[in-house]
LUMDRENGU-62653 format. One line per field, with one value per residue (C-alpha): chain; x, y, z; residue number from 1. Coordinates in steps of 0.1 Angstrom, whole numbers, padded with zeros to 4 digits. Example, Ala and Ser with C-alpha at 12.3 -4.5 7.8 and 13.67 -1.06 7.14 Angstrom:
residues 2
unit A; A
east 0123; 0137
north -0045; -0011
up 0078; 0071
pos 1; 2
***
This chain:
residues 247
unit A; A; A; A; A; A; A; A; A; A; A; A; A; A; A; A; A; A; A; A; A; A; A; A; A; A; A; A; A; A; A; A; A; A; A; A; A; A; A; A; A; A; A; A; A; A; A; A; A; A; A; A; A; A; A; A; A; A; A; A; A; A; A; A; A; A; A; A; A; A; A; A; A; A; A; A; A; A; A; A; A; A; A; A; A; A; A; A; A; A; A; A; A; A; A; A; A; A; A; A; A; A; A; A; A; A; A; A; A; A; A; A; A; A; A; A; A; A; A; A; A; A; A; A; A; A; A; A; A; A; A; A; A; A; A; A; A; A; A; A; A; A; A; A; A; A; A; A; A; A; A; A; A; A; A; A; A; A; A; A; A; A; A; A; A; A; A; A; A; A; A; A; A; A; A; A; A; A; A; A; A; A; A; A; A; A; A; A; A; A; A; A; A; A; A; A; A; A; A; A; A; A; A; A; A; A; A; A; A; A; A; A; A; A; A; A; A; A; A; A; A; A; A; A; A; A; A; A; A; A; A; A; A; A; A; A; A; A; A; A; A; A; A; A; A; A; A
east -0129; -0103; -0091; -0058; -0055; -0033; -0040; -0002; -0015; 0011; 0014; -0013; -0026; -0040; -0030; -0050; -0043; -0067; -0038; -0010; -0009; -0001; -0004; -0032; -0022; -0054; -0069; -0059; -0025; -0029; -0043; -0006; 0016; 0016; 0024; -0004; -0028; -0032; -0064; -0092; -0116; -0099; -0099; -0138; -0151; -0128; -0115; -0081; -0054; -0018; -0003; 0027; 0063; 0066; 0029; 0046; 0077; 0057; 0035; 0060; 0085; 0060; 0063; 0101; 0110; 0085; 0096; 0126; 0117; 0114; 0087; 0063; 0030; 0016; -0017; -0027; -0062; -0058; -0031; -0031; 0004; 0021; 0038; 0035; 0043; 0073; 0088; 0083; 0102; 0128; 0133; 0131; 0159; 0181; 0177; 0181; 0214; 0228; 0226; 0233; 0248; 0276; 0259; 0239; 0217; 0204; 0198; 0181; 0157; 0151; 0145; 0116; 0103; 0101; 0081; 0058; 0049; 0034; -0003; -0022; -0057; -0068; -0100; -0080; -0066; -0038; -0027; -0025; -0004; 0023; 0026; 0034; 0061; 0071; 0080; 0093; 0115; 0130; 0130; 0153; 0176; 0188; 0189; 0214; 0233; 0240; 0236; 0250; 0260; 0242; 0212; 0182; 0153; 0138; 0141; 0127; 0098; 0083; 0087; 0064; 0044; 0040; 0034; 0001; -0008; -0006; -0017; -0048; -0075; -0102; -0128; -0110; -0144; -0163; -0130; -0143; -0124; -0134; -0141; -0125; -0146; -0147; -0178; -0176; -0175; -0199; -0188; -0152; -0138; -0100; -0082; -0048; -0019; 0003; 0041; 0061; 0094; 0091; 0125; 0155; 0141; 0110; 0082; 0045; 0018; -0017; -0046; -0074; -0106; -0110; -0144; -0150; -0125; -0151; -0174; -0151; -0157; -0124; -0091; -0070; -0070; -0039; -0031; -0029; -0024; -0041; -0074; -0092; -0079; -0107; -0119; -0092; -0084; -0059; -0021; 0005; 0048; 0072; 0111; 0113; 0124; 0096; 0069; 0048; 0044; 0032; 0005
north -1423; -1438; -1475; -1491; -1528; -1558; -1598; -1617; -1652; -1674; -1710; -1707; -1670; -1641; -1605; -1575; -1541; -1539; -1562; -1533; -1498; -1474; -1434; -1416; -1392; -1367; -1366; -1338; -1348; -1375; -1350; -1334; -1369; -1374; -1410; -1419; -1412; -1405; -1382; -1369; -1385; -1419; -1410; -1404; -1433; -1459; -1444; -1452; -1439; -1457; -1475; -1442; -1462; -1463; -1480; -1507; -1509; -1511; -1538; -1560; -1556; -1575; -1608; -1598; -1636; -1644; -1618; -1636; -1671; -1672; -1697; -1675; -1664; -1626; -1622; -1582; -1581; -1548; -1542; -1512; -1503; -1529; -1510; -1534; -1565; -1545; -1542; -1577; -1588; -1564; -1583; -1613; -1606; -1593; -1627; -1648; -1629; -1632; -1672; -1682; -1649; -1672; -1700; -1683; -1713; -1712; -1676; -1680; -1707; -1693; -1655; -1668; -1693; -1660; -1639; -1667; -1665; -1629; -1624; -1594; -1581; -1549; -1533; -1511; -1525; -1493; -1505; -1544; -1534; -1506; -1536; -1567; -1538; -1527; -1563; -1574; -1544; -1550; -1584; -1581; -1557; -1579; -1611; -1589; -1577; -1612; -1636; -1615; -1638; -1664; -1647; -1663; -1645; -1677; -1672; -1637; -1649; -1678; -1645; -1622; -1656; -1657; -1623; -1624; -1652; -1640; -1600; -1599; -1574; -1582; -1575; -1590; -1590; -1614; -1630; -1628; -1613; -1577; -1559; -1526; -1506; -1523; -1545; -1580; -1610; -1636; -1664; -1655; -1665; -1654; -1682; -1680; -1706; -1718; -1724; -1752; -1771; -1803; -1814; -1799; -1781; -1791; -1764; -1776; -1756; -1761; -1732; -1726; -1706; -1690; -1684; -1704; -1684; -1658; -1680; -1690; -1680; -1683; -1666; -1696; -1695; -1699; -1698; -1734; -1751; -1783; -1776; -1741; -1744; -1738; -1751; -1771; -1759; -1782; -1787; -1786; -1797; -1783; -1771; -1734; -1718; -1733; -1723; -1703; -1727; -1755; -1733
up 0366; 0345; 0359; 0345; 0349; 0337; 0348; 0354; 0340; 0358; 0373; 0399; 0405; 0389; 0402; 0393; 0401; 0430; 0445; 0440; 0462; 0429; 0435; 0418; 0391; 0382; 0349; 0338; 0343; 0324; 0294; 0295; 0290; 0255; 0259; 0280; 0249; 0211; 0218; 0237; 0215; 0221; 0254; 0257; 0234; 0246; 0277; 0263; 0286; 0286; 0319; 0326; 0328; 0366; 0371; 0347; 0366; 0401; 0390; 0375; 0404; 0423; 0400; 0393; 0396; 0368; 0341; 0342; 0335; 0294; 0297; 0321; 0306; 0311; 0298; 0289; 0280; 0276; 0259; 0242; 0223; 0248; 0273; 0300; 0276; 0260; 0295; 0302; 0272; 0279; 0315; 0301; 0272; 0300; 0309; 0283; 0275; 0307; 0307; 0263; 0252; 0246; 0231; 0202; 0194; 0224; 0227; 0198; 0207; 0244; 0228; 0209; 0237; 0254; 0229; 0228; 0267; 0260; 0252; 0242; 0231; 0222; 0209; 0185; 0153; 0152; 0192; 0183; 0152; 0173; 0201; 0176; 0158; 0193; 0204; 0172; 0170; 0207; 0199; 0163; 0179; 0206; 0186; 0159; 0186; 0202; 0175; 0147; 0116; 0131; 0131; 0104; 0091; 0093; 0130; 0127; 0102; 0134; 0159; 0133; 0130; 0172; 0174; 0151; 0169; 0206; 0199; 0185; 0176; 0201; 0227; 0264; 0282; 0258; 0242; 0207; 0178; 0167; 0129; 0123; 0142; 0173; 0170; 0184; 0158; 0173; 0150; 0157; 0195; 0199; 0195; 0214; 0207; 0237; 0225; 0239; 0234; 0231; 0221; 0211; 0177; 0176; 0189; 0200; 0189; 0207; 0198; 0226; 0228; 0263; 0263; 0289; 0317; 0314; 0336; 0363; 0395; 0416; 0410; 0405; 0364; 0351; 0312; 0298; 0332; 0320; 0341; 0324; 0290; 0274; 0245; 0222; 0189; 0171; 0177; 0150; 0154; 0136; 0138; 0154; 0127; 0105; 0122; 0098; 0067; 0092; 0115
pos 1; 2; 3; 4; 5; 6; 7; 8; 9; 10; 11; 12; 13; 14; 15; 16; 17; 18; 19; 20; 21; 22; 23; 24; 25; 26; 27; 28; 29; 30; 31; 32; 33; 34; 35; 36; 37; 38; 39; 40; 41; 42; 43; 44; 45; 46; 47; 48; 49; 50; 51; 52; 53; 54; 55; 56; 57; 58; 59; 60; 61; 62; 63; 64; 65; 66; 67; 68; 69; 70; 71; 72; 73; 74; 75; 76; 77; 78; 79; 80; 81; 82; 83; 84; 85; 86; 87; 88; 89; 90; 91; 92; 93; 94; 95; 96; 97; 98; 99; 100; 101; 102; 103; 104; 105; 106; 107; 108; 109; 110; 111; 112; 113; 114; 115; 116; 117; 118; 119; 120; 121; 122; 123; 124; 125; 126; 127; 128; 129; 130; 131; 132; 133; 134; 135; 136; 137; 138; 139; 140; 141; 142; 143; 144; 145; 146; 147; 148; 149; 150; 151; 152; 153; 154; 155; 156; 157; 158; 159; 160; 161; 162; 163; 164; 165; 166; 167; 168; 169; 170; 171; 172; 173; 174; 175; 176; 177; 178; 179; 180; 181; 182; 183; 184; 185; 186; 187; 188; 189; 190; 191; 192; 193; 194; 195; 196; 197; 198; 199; 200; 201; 202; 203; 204; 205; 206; 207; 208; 209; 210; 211; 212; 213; 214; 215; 216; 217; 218; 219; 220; 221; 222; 223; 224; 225; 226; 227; 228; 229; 230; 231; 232; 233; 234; 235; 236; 237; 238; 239; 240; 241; 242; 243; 244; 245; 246; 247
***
């Protein structure tokens, strides 16, 4: 049996699938929709099998009010090529558009606060490299389209920056990093970084292990809330647009 699931890290819950009445499609349906895999082999060793566009669509209806808040985390620990995490940026752009398209600086600054709310991991290197070029891509084509001369590719360099930072090439159950071939790293935790405005340019930076979520019991974990951060990394400050050299 093939299982699809995705954890919605917000203020104060989680929600997993078992939450969300989704139909069923067969597997040998799932053989035939070339977008739900890259192979059968994938298929049997990793049981790799892509969330179809409507399950997406379904599940994020139910937190509609949070893919619209730039600031809102989503956590995919299973993210493969980032279907669920494009479509949240894609809500979230809507967004951001509809309140600064007018006021480009502030696009600009609320597009990226809003790439920076979306996490990833994935056991495949190939999948966590389509899903930082997926959201990159959406990302960069919305920014040119509203921001146009006033676009920066220092702007776009601290998005490429986030996006190594928050999609990484790991194993979700244990939360440690993985080598090319899928085999956990024991001296190597993922490390995610939580993004924050602190003023009017200047961006916080503050990197976390999550190790320790792994052996909570309730469902009240919610990313960086303050409580079940895990352990603390280091912090770093710096101007948006500078965010590479300094982290």
């Amino acid at each position: 049996m093939i299982c699809f699931f995705i954890y919605f890290w917000l203020n104060s819950r989680r929600i997993g699938l078992q939450d969300v009445e989704l139909p069923i499609c067969s597997v040998s349906k799932m053989f035939n929709m070339s977008k739900q895999i890259k192979s059968k082999a994938r298929v049997e060793e990793r049981g790799e099998v892509f969330t179809n566009e409507r399950e997406v669509t379904a599940m994020l209806d139910l937190v509609s009010a949070e893919c619209l808040r730039p600031d809102s985390r989503f956590l995919e620990p299973a993210c493969g090529n980032g279907n669920f995490l494009v479509a949240i940026l894609e809500r979230k752009l809507d967004e951001v558009k509809r309140k600064y398209r007018s006021a480009h600086r502030d696009y600009e600054k609320q597009s990226i606060i809003a790439i920076g709310s979306l996490y990833g991991v994935d056991i495949m290197k190939d999948n966590v490299e389509e899903c930082r070029v997926r959201l990159f891509d959406i990302w960069d084509k919305r920014y040119k389209t509203i921001c146009k001369k006033d676009c920066s590719d220092e702007a776009r360099e601290s998005v490429r920056f986030i996006l190594r930072r928050n999609i990484v090439c790991g194993n979700a159950l244990t939360l440690n990093c993985v080598d090319e071939n899928g085999n956990d790293l024991l001296d190597q935790p993922i490390v995610f970084s939580e993004w924050s405005m602190i003023s009017g340019t200047q961006m916080q930076r503050r990197d976390f292990t999550f190790a320790e979520l792994l052996a909570r019991k309730d469902n009240d974990v919610a990313l960086f809330n303050g409580e079940a951060e895990g352990k603390f990394v280091d912090r770093y400050i710096t101007h948006y647009k500078n965010l590479q050299p300094n982290g």
